[in-house]
C-alpha positions as CSV (number, residue, x, y, z in Angstrom):
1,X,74.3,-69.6,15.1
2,X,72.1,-71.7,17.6
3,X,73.2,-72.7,20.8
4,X,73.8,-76.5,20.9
5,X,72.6,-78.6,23.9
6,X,75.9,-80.9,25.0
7,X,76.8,-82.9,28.5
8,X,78.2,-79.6,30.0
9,X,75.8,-78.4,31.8
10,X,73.1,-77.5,29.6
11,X,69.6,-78.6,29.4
12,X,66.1,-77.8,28.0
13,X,65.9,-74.7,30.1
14,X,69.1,-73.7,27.8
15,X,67.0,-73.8,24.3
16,X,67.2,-70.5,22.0
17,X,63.9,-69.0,22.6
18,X,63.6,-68.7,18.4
19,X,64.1,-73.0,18.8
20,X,61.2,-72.9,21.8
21,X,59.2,-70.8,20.0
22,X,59.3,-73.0,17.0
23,X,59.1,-76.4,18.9
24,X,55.6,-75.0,20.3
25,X,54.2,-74.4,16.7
26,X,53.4,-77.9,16.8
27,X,52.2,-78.5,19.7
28,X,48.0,-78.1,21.1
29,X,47.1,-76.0,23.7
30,X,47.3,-78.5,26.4
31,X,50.6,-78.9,25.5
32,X,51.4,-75.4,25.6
33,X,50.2,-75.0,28.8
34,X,52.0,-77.4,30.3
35,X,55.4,-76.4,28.8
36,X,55.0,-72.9,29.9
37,X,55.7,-74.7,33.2
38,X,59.2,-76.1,32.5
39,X,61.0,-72.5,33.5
40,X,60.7,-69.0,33.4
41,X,62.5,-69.0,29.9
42,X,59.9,-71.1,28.5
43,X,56.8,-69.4,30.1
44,X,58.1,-66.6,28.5
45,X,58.7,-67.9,25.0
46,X,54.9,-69.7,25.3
47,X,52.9,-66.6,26.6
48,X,54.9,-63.9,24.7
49,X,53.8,-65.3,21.4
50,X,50.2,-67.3,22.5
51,X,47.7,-65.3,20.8
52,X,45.1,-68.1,20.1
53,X,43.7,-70.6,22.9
54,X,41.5,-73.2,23.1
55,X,40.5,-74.6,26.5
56,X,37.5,-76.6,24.9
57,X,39.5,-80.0,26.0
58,X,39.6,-79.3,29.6
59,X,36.7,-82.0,31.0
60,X,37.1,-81.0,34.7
61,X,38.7,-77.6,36.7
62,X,38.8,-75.1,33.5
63,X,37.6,-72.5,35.6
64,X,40.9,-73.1,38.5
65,X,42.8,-73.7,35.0
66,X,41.6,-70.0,33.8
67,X,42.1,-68.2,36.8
68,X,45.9,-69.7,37.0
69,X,47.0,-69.4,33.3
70,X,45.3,-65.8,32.6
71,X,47.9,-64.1,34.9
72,X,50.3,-65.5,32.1
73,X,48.7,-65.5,28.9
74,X,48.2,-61.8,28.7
75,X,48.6,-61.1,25.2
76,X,45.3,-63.2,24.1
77,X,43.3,-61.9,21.1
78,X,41.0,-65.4,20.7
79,X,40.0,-67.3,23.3
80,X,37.5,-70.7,23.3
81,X,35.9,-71.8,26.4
82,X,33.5,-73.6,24.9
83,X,32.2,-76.6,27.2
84,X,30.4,-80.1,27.5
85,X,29.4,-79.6,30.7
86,X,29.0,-76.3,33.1
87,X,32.5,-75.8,34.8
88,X,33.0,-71.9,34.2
89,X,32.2,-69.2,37.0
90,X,32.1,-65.6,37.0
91,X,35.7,-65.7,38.8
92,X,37.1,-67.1,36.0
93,X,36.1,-65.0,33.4
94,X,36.5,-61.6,35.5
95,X,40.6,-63.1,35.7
96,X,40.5,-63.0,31.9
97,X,39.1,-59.7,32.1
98,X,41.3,-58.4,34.4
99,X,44.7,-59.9,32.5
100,X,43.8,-60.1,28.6
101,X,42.9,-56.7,27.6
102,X,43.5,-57.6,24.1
103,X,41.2,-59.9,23.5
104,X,39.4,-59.7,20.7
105,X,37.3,-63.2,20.2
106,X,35.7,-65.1,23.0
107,X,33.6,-68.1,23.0
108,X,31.9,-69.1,26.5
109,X,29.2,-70.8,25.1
110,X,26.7,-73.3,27.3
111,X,28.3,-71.6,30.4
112,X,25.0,-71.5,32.3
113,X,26.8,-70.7,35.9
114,X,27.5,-67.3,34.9
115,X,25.8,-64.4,36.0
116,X,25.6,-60.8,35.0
117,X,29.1,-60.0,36.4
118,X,31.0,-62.0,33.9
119,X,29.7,-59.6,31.3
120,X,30.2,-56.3,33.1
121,X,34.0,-57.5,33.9
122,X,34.4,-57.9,30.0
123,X,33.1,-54.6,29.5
124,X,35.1,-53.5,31.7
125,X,38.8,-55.1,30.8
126,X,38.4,-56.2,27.1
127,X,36.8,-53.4,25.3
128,X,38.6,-54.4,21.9
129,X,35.8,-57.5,22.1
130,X,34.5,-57.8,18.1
131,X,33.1,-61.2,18.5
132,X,31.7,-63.0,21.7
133,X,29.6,-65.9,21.7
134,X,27.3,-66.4,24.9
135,X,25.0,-69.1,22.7
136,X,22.7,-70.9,26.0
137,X,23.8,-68.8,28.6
138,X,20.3,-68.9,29.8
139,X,21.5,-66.3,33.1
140,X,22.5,-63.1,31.3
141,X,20.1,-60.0,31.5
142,X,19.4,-57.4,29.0
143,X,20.7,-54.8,31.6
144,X,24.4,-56.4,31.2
145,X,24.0,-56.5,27.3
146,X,23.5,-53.9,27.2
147,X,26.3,-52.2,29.0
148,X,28.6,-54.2,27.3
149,X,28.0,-53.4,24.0
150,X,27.7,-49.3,25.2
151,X,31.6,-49.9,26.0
152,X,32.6,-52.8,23.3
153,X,31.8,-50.9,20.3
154,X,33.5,-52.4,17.5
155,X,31.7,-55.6,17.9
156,X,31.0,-57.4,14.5
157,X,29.8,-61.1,15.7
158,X,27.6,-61.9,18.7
159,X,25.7,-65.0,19.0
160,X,23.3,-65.3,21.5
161,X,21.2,-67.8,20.6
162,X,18.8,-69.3,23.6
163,X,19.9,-66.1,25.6
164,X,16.0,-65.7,26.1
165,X,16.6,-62.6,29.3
166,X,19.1,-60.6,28.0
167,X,17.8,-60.6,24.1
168,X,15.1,-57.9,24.7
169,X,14.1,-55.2,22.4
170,X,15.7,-52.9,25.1
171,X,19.0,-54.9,24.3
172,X,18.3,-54.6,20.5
173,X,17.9,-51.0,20.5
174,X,21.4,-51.0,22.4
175,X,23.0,-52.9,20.0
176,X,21.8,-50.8,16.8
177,X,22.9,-48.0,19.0
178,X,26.3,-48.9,20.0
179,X,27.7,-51.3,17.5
180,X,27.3,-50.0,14.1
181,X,29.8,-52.4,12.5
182,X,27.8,-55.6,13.5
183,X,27.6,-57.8,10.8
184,X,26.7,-61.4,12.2
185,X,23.8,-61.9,14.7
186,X,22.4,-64.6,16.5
187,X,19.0,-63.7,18.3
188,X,17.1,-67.4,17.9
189,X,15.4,-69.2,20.2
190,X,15.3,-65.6,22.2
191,X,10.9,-65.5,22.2
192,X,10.5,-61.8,23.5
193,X,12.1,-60.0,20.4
194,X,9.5,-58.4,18.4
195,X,9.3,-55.8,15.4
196,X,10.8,-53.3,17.7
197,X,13.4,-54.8,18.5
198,X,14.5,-56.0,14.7
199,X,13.9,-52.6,13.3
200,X,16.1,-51.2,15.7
201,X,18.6,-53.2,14.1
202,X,17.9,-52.4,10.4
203,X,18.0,-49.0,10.7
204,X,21.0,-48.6,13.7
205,X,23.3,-51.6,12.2
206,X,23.1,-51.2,7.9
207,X,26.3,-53.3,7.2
208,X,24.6,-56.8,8.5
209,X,25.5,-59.8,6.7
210,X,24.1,-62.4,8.6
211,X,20.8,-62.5,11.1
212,X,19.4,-65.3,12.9
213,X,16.1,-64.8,13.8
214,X,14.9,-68.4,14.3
215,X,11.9,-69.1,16.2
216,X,11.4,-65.5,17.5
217,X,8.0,-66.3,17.7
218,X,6.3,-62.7,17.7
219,X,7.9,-60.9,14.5
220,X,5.7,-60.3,11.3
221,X,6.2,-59.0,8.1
222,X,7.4,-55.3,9.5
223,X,10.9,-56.8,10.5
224,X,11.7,-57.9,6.9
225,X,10.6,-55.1,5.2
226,X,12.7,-53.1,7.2
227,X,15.7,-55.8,6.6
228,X,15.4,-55.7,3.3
229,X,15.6,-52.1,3.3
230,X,18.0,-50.9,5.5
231,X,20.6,-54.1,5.2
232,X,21.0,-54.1,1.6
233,X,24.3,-56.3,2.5
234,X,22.5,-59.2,4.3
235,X,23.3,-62.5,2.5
236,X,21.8,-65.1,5.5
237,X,18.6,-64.6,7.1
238,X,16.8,-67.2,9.2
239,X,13.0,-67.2,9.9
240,X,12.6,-70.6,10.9
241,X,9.1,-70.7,12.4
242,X,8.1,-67.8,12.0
243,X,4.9,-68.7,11.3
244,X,3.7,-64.6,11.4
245,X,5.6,-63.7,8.1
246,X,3.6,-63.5,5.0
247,X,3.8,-62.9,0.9
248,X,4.1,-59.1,1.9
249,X,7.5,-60.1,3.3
250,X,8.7,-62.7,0.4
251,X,7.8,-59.8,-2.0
252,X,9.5,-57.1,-0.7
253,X,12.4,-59.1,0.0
254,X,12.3,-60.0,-4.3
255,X,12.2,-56.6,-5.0
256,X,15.0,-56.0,-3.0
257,X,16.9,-57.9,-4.7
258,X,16.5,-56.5,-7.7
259,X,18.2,-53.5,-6.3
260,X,20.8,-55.4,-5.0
261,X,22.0,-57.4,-8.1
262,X,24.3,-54.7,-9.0
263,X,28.0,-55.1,-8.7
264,X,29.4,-52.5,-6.7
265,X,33.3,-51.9,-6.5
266,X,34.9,-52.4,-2.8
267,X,38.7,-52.6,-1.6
268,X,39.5,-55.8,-0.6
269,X,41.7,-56.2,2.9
270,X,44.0,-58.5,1.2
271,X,45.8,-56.8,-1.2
272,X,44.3,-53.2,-1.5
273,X,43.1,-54.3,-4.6
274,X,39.5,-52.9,-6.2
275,X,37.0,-55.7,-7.0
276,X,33.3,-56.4,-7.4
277,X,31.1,-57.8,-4.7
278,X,27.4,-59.1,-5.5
279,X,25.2,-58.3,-2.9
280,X,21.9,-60.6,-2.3
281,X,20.6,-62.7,-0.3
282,X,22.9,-66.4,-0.6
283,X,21.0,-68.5,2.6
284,X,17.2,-68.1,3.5
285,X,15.4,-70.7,5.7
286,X,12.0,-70.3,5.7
287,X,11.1,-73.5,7.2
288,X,7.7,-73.7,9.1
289,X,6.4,-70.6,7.8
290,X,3.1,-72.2,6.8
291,X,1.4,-68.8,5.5
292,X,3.5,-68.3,2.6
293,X,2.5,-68.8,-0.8
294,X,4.7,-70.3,-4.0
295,X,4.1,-67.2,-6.2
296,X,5.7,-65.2,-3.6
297,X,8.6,-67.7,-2.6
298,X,9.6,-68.3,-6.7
299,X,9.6,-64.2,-6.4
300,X,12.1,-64.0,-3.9
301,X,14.4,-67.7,-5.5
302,X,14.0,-65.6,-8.8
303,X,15.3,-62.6,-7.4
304,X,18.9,-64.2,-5.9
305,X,20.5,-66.5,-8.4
306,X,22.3,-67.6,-5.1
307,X,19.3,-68.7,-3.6
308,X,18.6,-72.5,-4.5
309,X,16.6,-75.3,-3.5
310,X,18.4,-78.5,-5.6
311,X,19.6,-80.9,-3.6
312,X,24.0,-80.1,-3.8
313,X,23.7,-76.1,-2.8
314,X,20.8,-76.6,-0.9
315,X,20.4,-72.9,0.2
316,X,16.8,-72.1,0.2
317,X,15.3,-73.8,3.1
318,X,11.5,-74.6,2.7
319,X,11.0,-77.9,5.2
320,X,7.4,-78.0,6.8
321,X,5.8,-75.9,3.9
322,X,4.5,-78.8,1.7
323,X,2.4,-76.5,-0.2
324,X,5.8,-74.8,-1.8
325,X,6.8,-78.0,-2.9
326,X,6.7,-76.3,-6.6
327,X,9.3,-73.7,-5.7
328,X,12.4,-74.3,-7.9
329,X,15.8,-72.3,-8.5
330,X,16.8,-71.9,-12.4
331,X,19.2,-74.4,-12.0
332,X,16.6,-77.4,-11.0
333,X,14.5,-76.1,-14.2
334,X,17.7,-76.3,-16.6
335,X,18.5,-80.1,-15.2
336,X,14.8,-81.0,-15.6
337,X,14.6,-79.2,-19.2
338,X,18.1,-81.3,-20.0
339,X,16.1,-84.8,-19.0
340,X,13.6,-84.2,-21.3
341,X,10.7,-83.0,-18.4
């Protein structure tokens, strides 16, 4: 039976640590934090079971906040540091690394006061890291991605968009080197990755699902033919401007997919259960990509029955290419067929 709270003595620092425990499940982050501080019974019972935390509200100090509540919060897997202005530092982030070696997610996005030590300290204190988001941290270099990712090998997500010095072809040939398992990439906005650098990645990291390639100016047609076939699992790709790619690429991409329209049975991680998984491109943005043709575009929108350009599941992307205006998924043709068109 529970311990009740009466006038003898007893006060909050009495609670059942199965009663603290479950006043904290609905509480924020903020509030955790600052009930950790009541006594040592509660900082136990709040760090002992934290495994997700958010710091995303913090508007001023998250970096003194970091360095004091990481010698607590040890058993992190997920941590968002995500800010509206700059307040992280590499001192910060090397406490995390130094206190939370089980974490698994981390989010320090727009933290453009960091330098190439916050990466090495994460290489060197969390090497469980699967998924790290770095997205405008204009400071990195490809010599600290790439040393991360030689240790963190089990990485499946990393977005590092507008990280324009560390995405290199030298830190893309890392990556399809070192992390096998990647399925989710970010690379856009990074202007020095060429067809290097994305074949690297086609051939080194086969179970990709989802690759971001927007505006990397200097890519042709060689990077998607070796997408489309060496990540026959790739259901997003984004080639927003890039202006390079031509029919070659829309048609080998279609032909692809008639390869991949075959159900092939999996295990899923829910229940152990076997079931069938369509492979295929779902998302393609093409946006800006002025040299393609509408022969070649229908090709590929015939090719993925998920691919569609009516206006609800809006998943083939065509803005700035007025002369593909005549590009339609099967579905827009059955509704205009219906109206009589």
């Amino acid at each position: 039976m529970p311990r009740q709270i009466t006038g003898g003595g007893r006060g909050w620092k009495d609670l059942p640590a199965e009663l603290i425990q479950s006043i904290l499940v609905f509480s924020d982050e903020k509030a955790a934090i600052t009930v950790s501080g009541v006594c040592t019974d509660w900082r136990i019972a709040v760090t002992s079971t934290t495994t997700h935390l958010s710091l995303s509200w913090c508007k001023n100090h998250m970096n003194d906040l970091l360095i004091t509540i990481s010698q607590s919060f040890i058993h992190l897997k997920v941590l968002s540091l995500r800010q509206t202005k700059p307040q992280l530092e590499d001192t910060g982030v090397e406490a995390v690394a130094l206190n939370c070696h089980d974490l698994q997610e981390l989010d320090i996005s727009k933290s453009i006061n960091l330098t190439d030590r916050s990466l090495l300290a994460l290489a060197h204190g969390c090497p469980k890291l699967s998924k790290l988001v770095v997205s405008g941290c204009t400071t990195f270099t490809d010599s600290s991605l790439a040393y991360l990712t030689g240790v963190c090998t089990g990485m499946r997500h990393l977005n590092l968009c507008g990280c324009g010095r560390a995405v290199t072809d030298r830190a893309l040939r890392a990556i399809a080197r070192n992390c096998p398992e990647l399925q989710v990439l970010n690379i856009g906005w990074c202007e020095e990755v060429s067809d290097q650098g994305v074949t690297s990645l086609a051939i080194g990291c086969p179970d990709l699902r989802s690759l971001d390639l927007c505006a990397c100016v200097l890519i042709t047609d060689e990077s998607v033919v070796a997408l489309a076939n060496g990540c026959r699992r790739l259901k997003s790709l984004d080639l927003y401007y890039c202006r390079n790619i031509t029919d070659r690429a829309m048609y080998c991409l279609a032909n692809s997919g008639g390869r991949c329209r075959m159900k092939r049975s999996v295990v899923c991680r829910c229940n152990g259960c076997c079931c069938d998984e369509e492979e295929g491109l779902e998302s393609l943005n093409i946006s800006q990509c002025t040299a393609l043709t509408p022969p070649a575009v229908q090709a590929v929108c015939d090719s993925f029955p998920a691919l569609h350009t009516c206006s609800d599941r809006h998943s083939l992307s065509i803005s700035g290419c007025l002369s593909l205006a005549s590009v339609h998924c099967a579905c827009s043709g059955e509704a205009n067929h219906g109206r009589g068109f």
